[in-house]
C-alpha positions in Angstrom: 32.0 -49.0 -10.8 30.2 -49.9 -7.1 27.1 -48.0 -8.1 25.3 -45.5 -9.9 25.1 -42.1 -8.9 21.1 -42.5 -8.9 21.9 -45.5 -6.2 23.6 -42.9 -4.1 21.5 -40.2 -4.3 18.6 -42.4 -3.4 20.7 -43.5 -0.2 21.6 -40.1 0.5 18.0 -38.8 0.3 16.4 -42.0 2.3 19.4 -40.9 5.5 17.9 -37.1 4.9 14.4 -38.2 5.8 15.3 -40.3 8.7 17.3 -38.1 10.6 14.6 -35.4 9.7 11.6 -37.9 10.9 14.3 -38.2 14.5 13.7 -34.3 14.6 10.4 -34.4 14.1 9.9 -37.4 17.0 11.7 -35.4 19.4 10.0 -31.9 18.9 6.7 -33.1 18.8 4.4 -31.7 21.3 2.7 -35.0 22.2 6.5 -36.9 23.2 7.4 -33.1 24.8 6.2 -34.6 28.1 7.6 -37.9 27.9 11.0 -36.8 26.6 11.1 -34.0 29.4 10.3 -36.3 32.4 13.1 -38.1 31.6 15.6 -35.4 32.0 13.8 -34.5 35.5 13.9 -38.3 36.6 18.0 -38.2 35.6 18.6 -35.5 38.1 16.1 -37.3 41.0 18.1 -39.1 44.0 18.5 -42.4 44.1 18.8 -42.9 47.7 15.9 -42.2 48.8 14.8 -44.3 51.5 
């Protein structure tokens, strides 16, 4: 046997509370500002001279 189902479901619950602590990053209101400016500085020109 490669594991005991008390192995996976710790794994499973540790991937759970990352990708839910990568939603919570993003929809924060103190990294709103930082995460939108990039967006606006993807759609700036690069040529400007």
């Amino acid at each position: 046997m490669l594991g005991t189902p008390l192995s996976y479901f710790i794994y499973g619950l540790v991937l759970v509370l990352v990708f839910a602590g990568i939603i919570a990053y993003n929809y924060s209101k103190k990294n709103k500002s930082k995460i939108e400016q990039a967006k606006y500085d993807m759609m700036d020109d690069d040529d400007e001279d």
